[in-house]
DONUVEX-165891 format. One line per 5 residues: their letters; for each residue x, y, z of N, C-alpha, C, O, CB. Coordinates in pm, 1 decimal. Glycine has a CB too. Example, Ala and Ser with C-alpha at 12.3 -4.5 7.8 and 13.67 -1.06 7.14 Angstrom:
2
AS) 1319.0 -569.0 780.0 1230.0 -450.0 780.0 1320.0 -330.0 780.0 1423.6 -331.9 846.5 1130.8 -447.3 904.6; 1285.0 -225.0 708.0 1367.0 -106.0 714.0 1290.0 3.0 787.0 1340.9 113.8 803.9 1408.4 -59.8 572.5 $
// end
This chain:
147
XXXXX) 2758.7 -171.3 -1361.0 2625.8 -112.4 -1350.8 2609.3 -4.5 -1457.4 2703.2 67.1 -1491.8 2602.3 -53.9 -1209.5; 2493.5 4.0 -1505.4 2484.3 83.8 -1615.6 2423.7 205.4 -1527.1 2336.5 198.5 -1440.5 2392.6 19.7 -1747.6; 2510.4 343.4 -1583.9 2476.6 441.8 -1520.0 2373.8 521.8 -1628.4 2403.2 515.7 -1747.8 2605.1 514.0 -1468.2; 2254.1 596.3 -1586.7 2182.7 674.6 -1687.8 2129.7 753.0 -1566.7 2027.6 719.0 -1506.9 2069.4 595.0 -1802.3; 2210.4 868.5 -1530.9 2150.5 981.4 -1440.1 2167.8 1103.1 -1494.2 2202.5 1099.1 -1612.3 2207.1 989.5 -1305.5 $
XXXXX) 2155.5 1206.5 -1448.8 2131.1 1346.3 -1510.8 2281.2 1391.9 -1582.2 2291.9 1497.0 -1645.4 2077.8 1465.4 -1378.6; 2357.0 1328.1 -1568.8 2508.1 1321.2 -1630.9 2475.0 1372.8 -1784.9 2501.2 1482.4 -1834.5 2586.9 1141.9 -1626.9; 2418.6 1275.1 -1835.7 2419.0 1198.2 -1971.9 2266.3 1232.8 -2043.4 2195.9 1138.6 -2006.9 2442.3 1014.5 -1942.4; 2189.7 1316.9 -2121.3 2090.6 1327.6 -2172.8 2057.0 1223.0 -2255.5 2107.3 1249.5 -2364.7 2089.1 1427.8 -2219.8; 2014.9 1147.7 -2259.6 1966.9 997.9 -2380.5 1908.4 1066.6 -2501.4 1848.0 1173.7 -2506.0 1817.5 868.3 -2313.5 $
XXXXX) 1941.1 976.6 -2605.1 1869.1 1027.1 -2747.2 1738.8 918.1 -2786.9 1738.9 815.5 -2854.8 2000.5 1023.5 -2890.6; 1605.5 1004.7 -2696.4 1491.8 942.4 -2731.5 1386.3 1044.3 -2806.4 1412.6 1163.1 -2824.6 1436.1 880.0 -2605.2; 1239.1 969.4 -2855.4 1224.3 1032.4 -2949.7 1141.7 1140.2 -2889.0 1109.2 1134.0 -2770.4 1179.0 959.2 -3057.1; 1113.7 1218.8 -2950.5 1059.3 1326.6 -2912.4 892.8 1338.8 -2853.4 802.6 1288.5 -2920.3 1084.2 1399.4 -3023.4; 863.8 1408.6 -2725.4 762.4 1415.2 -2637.2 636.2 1400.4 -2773.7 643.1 1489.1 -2858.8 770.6 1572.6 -2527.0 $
XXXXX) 559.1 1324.6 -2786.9 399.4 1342.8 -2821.3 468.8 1269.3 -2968.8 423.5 1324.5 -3069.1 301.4 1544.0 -2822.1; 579.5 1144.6 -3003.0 552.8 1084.1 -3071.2 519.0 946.9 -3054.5 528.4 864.8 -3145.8 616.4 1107.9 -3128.5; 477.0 918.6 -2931.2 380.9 839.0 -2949.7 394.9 698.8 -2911.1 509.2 664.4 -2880.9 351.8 849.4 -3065.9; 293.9 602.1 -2905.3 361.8 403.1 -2895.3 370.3 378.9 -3015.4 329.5 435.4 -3116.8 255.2 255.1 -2825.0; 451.3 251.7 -2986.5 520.7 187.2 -3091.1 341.3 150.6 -3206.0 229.4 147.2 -3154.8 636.3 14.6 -3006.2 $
XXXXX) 364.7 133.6 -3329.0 228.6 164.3 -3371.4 149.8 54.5 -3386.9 31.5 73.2 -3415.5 223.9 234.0 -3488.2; 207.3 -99.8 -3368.9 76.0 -180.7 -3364.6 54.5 -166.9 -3203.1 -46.4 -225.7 -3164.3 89.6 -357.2 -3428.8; 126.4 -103.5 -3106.3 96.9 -141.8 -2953.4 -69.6 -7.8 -2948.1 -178.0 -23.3 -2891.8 290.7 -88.7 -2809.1; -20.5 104.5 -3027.6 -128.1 230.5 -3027.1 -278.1 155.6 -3079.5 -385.5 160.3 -3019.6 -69.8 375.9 -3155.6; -243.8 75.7 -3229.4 -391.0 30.3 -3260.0 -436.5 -80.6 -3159.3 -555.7 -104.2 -3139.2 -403.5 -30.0 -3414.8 $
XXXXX) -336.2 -145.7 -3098.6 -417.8 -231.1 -2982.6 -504.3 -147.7 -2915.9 -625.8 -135.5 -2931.4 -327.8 -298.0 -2870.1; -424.0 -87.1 -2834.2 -509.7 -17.1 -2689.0 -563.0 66.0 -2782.9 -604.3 137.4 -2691.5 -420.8 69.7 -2535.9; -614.3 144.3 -2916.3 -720.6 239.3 -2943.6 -851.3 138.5 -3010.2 -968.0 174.0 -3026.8 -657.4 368.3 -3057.8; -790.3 3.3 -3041.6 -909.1 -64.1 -3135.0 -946.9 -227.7 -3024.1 -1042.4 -305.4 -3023.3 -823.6 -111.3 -3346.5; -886.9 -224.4 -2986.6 -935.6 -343.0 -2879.1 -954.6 -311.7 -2757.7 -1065.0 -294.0 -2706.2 -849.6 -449.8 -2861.8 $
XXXXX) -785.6 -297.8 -2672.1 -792.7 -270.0 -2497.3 -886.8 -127.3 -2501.9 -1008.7 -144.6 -2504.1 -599.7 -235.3 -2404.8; -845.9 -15.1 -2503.2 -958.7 111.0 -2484.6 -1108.8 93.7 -2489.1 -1187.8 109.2 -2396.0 -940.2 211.2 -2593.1; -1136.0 56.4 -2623.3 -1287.1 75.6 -2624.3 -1367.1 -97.9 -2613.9 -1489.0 -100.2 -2631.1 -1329.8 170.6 -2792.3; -1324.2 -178.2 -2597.6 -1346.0 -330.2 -2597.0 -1369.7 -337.6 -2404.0 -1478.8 -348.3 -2348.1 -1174.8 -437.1 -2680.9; -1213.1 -326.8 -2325.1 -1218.6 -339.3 -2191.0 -1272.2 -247.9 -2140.1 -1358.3 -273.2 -2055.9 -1117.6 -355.7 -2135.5 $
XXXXX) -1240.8 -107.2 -2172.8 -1279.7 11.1 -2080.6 -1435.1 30.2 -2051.0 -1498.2 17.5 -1946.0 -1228.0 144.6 -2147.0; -1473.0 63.6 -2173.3 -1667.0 -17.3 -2205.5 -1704.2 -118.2 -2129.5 -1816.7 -123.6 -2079.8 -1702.4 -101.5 -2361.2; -1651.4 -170.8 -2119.7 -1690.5 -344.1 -2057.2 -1633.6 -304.1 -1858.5 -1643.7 -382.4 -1764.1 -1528.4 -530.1 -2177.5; -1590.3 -192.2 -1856.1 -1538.3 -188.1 -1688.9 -1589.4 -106.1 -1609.2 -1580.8 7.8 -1655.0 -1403.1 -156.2 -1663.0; -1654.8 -111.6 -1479.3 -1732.5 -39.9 -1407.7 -1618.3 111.3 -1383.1 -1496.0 101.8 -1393.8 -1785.5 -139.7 -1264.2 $
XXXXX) -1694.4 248.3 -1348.1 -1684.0 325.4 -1240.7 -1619.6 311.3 -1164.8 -1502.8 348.6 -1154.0 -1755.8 341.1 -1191.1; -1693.7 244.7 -1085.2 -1652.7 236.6 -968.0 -1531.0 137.0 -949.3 -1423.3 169.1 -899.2 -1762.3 207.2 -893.7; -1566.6 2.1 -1000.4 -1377.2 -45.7 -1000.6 -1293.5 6.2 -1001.8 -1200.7 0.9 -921.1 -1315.2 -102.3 -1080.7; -1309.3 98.0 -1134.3 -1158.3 165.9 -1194.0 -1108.3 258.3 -1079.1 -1000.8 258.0 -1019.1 -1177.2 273.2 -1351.6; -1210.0 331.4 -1067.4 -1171.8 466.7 -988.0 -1127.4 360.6 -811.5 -1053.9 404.5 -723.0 -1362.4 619.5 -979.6 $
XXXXX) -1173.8 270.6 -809.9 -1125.7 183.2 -699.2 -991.0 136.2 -741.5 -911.5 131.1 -647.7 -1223.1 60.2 -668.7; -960.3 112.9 -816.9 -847.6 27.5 -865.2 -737.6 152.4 -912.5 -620.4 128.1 -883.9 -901.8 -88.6 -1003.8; -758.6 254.6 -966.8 -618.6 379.7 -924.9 -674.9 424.5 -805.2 -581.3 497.7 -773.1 -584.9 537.9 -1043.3; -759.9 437.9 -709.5 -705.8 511.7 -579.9 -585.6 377.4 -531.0 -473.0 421.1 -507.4 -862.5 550.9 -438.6; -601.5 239.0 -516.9 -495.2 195.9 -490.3 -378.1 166.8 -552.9 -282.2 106.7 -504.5 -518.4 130.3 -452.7 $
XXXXX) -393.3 226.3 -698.0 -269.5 274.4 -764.2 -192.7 343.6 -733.5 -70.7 328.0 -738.7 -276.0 316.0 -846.7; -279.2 471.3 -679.6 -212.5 590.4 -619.3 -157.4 579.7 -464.0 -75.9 659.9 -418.3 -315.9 704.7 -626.6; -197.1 501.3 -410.8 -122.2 455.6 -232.7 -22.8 306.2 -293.1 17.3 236.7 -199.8 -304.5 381.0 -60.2; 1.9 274.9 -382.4 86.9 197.8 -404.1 223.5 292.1 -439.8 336.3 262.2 -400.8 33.5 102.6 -505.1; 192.4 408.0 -518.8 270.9 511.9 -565.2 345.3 588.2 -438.3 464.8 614.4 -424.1 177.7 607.9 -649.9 $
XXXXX) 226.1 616.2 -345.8 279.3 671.7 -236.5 407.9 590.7 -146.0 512.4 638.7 -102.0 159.2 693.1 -156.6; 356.0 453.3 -138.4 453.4 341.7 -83.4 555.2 352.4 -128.5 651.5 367.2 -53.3 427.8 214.4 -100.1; 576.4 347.9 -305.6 701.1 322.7 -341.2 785.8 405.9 -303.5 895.4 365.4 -264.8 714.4 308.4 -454.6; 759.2 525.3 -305.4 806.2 672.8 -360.6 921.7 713.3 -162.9 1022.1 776.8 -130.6 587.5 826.1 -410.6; 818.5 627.3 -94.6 898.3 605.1 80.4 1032.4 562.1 32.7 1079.5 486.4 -52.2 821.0 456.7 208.1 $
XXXXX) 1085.4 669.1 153.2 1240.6 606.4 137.6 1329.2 680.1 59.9 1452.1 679.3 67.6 1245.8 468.9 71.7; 1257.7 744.6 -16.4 1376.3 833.4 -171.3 1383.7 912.3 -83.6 1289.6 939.2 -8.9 1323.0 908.4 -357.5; 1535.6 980.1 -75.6 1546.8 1111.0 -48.8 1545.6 1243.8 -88.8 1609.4 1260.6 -192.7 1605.0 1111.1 -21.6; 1489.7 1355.1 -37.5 1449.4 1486.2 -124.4 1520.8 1503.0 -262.4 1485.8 1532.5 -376.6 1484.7 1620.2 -40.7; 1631.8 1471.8 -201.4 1800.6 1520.2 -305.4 1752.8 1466.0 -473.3 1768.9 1518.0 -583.7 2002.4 1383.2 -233.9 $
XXXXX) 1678.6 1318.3 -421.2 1734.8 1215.7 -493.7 1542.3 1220.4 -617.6 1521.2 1154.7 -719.5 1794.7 1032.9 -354.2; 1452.8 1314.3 -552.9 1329.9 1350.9 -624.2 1343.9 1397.2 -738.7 1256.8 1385.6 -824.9 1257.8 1434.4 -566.6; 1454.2 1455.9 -756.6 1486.0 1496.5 -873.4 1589.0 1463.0 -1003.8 1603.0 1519.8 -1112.1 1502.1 1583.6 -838.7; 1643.5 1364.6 -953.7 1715.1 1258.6 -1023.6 1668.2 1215.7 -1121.2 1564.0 1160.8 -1085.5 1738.2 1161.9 -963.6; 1684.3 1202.0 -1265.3 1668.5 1158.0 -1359.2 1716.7 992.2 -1399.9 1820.2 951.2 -1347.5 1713.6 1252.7 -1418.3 $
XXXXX) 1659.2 923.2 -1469.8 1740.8 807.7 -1465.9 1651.8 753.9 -1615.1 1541.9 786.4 -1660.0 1733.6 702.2 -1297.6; 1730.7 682.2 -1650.9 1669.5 608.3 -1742.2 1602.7 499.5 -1752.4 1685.2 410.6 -1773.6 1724.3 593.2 -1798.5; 1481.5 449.8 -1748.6 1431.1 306.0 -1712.8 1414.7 264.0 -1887.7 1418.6 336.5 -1987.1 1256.1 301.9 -1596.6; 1394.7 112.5 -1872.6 1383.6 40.5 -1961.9 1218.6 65.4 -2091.2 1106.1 88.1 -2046.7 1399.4 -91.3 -1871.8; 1237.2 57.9 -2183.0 1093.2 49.5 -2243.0 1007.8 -9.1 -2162.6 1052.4 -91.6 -2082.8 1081.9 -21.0 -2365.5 $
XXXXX) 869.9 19.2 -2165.1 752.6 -74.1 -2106.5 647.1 -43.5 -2184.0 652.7 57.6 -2254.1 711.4 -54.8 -1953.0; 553.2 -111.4 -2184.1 486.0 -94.1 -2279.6 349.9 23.7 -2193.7 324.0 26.5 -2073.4 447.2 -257.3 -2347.9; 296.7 93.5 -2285.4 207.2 198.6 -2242.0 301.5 327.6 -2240.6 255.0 439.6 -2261.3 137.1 163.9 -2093.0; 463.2 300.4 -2209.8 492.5 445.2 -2165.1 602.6 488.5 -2352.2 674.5 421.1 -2426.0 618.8 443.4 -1953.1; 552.3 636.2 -2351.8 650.1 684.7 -2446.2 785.1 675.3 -2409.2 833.2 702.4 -2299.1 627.4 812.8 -2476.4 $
XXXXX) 854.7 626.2 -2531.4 1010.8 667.4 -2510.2 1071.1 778.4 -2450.4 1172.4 780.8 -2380.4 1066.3 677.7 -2617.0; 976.6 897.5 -2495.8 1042.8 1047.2 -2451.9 1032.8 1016.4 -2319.9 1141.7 1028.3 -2263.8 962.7 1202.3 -2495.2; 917.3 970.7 -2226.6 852.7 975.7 -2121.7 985.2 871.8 -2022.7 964.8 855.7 -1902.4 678.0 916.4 -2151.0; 1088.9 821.5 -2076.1 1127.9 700.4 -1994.2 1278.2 759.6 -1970.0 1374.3 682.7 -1971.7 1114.2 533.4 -2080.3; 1294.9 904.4 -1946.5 1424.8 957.9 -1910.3 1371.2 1072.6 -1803.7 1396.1 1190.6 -1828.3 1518.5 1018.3 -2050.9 $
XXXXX) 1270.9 1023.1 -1643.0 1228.6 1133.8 -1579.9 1280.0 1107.4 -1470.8 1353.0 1008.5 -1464.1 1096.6 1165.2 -1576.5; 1252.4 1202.3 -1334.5 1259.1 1169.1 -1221.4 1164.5 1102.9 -1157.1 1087.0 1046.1 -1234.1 1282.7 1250.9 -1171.1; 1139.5 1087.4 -1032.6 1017.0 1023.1 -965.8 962.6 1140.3 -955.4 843.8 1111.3 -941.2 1026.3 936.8 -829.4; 971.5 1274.4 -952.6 896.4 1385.2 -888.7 864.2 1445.8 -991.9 796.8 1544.1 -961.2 960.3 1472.6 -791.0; 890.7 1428.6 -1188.9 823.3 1477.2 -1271.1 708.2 1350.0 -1296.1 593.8 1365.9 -1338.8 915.3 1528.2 -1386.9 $
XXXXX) 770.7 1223.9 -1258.1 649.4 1134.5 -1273.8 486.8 1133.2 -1189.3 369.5 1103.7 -1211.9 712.6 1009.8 -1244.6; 565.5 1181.2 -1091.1 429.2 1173.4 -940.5 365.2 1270.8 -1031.4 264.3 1235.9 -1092.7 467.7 1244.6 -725.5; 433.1 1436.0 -1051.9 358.4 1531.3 -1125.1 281.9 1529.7 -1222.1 190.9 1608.5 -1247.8 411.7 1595.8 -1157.4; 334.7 1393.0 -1308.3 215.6 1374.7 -1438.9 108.4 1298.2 -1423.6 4.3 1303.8 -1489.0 265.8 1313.5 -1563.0; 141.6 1208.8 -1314.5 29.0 1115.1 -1223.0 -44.3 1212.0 -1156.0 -135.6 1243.6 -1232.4 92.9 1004.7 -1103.7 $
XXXXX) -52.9 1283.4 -1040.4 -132.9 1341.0 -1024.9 -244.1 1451.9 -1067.3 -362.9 1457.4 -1035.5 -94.0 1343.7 -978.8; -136.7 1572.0 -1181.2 -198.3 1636.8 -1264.1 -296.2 1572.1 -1279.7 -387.0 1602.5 -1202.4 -143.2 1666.9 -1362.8; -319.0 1486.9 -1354.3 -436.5 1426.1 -1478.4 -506.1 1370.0 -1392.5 -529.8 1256.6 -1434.3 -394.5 1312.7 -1609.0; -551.4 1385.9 -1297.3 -663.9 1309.1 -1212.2 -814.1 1379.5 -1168.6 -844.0 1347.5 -1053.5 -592.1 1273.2 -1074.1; -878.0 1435.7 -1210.3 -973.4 1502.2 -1207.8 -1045.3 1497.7 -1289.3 -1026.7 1575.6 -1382.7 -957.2 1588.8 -1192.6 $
XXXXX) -1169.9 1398.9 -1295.0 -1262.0 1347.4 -1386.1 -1430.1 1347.6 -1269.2 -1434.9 1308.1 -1152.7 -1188.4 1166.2 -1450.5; -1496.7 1380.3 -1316.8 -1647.0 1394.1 -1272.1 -1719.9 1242.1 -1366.1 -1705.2 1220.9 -1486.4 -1724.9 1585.4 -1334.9; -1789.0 1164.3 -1277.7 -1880.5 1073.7 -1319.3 -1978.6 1134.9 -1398.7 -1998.1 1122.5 -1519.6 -1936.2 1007.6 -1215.5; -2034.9 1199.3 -1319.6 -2144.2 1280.9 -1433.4 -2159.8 1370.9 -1568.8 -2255.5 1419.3 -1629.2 -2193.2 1354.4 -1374.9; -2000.2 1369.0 -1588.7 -1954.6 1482.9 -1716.0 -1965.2 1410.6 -1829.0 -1917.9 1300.2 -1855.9 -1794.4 1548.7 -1715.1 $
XXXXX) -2061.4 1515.9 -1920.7 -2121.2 1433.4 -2054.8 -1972.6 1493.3 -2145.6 -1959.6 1486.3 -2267.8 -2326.0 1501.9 -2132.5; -1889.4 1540.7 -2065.8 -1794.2 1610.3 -2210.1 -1714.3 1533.0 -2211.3 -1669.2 1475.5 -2112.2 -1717.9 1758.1 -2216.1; -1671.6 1512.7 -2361.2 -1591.9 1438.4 -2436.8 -1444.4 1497.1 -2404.1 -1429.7 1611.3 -2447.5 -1638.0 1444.6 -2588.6; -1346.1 1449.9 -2345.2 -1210.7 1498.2 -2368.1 -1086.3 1443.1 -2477.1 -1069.0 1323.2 -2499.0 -1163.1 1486.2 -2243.7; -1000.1 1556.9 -2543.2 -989.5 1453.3 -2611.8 -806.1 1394.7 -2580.8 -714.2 1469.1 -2546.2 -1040.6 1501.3 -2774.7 $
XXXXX) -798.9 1281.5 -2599.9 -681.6 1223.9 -2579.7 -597.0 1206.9 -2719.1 -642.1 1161.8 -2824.5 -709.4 1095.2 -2509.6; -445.1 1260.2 -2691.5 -389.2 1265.1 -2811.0 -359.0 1213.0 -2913.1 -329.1 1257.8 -3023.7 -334.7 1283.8 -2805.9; -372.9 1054.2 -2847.9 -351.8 991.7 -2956.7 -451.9 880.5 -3003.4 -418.9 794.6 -3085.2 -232.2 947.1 -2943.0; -594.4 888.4 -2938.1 -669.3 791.5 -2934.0 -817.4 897.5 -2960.6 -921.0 846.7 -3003.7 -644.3 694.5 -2787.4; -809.1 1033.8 -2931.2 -887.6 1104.8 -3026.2 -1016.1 1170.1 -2912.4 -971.8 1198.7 -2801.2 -945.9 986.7 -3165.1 $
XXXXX) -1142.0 1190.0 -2930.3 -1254.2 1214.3 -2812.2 -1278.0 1119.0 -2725.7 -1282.9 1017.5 -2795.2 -1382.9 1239.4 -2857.5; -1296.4 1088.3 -2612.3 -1340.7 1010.8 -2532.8 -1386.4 1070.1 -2396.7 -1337.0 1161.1 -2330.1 -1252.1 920.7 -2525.2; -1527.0 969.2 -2368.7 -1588.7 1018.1 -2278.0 -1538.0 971.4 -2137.4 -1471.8 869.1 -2120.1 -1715.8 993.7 -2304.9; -1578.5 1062.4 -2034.0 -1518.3 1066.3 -1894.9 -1547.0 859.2 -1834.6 -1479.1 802.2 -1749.2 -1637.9 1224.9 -1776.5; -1628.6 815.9 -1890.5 -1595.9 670.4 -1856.4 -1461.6 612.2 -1888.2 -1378.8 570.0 -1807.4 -1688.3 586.5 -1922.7 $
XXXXX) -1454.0 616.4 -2005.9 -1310.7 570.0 -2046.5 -1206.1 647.8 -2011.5 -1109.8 575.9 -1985.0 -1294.8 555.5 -2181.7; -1182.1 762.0 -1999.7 -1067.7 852.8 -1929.3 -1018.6 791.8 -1801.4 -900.7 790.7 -1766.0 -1121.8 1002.5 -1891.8; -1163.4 719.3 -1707.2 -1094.0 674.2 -1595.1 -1018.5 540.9 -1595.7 -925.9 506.9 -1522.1 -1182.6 671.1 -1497.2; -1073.9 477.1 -1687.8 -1056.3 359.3 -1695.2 -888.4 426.1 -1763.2 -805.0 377.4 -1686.8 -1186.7 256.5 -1784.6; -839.1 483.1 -1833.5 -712.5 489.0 -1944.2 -595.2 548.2 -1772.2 -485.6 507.4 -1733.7 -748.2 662.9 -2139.7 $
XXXXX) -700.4 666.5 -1708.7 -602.7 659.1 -1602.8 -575.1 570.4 -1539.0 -456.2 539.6 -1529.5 -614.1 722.1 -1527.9; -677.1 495.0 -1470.1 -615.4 384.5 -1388.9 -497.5 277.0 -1492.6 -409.6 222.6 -1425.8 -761.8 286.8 -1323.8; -496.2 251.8 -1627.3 -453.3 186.7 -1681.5 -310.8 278.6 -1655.8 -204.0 224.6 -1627.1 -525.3 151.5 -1803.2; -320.4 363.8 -1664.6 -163.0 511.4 -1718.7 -128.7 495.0 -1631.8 -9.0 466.8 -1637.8 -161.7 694.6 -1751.8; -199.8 495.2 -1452.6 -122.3 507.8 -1360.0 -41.2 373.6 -1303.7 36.4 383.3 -1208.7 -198.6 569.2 -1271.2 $
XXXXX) -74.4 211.3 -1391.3 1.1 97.7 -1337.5 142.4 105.2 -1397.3 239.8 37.0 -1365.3 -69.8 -41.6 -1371.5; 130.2 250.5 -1537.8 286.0 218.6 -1599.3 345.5 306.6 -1531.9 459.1 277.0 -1494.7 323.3 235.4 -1761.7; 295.3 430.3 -1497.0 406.8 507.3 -1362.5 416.0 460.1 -1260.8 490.5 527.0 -1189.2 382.6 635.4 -1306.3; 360.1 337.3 -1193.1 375.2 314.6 -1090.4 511.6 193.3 -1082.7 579.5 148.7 -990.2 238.4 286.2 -1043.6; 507.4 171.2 -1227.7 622.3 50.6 -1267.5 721.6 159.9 -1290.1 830.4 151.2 -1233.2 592.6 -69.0 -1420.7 $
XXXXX) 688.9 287.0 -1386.6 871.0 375.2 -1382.7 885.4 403.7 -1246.9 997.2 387.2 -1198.1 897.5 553.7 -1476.7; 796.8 442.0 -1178.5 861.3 494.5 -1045.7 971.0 374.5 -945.7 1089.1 388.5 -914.0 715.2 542.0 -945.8; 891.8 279.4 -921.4 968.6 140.8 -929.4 1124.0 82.9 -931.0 1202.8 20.6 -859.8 929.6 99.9 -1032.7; 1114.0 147.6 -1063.9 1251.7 116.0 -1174.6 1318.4 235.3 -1169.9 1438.9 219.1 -1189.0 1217.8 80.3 -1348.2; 1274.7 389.8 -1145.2 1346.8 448.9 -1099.0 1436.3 495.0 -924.7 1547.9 531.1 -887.4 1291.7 506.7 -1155.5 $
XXXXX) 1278.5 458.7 -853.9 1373.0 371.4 -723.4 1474.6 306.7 -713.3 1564.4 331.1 -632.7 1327.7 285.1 -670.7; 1472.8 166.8 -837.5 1554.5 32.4 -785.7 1684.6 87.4 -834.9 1786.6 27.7 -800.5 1508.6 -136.3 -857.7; 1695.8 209.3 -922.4 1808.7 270.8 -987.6 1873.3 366.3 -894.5 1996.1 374.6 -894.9 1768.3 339.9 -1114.7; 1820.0 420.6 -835.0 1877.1 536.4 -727.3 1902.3 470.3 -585.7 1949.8 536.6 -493.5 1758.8 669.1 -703.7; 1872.3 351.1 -573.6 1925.3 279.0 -430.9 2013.7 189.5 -472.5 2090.5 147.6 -385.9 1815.6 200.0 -336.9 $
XX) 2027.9 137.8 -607.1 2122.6 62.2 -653.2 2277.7 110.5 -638.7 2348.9 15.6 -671.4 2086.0 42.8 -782.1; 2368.7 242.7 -595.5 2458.9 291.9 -589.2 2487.5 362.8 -449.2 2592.6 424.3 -431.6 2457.1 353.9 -690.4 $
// end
């Protein structure tokens, strides 16, 4: 079994460099503004609240001890490298942080690597952000019950 727990620090690349770079011009020049445009409100924001009770499901069962466990999961696509050496309880934290978006807000926020975007597409990029933490959390489960 391959061990990658808080033992061992991994050499990945550093926080805010980013996806691999034809995966970035996909989702900034097709998936982002092609699907997100094209996807209701109300779906999205329907489709991460049951992101987020799928999150809750997984997350059953870990023990306190074990919230803070680090582990290493595999590349996936959407998530940074830096991003793929966390616990489940810095992941829940970056999942939930970022959830506070108003339908009615004309302000542009801007996202780091895809630039201004308006509160339509923010929800749509969360619900998209929250199916790849809901896959590390997952994979960091199947790693901490695996021993």
């Amino acid at each position: 079994m391959k061990q990658s727990s808080v033992d061992r620090e991994p050499k990945l690349d550093k926080p805010g460099a980013g996806l691999p770079f034809f995966d970035r011009l996909f989702l900034k020049f097709i998936l982002g503004p092609i699907v997100a445009k094209n996807s209701s409100w109300d779906d999205n924001v329907s489709k991460l609240n049951n992101l987020n009770k799928k999150i809750l499901e997984a997350v059953k069962g870990i023990e306190i001890n074990q919230m803070m466990e680090r582990r290493l999961v595999p590349s996936q696509k959407g998530l940074e490298d830096s991003s793929r050496f966390w616990s489940v309880a810095e992941t829940i934290h970056k999942e939930l942080s970022s959830q506070s978006l108003n339908r009615n807000s004309q302000a542009r926020l801007t996202h780091p690597w895809f630039g201004p975007i308006e509160a339509h597409r923010w929800v749509w990029i969360l619900m998209f952000h929250s199916g790849i933490h809901y896959k590390q959390i997952k994979e960091i489960k199947k790693q901490l019950t695996a021993h």
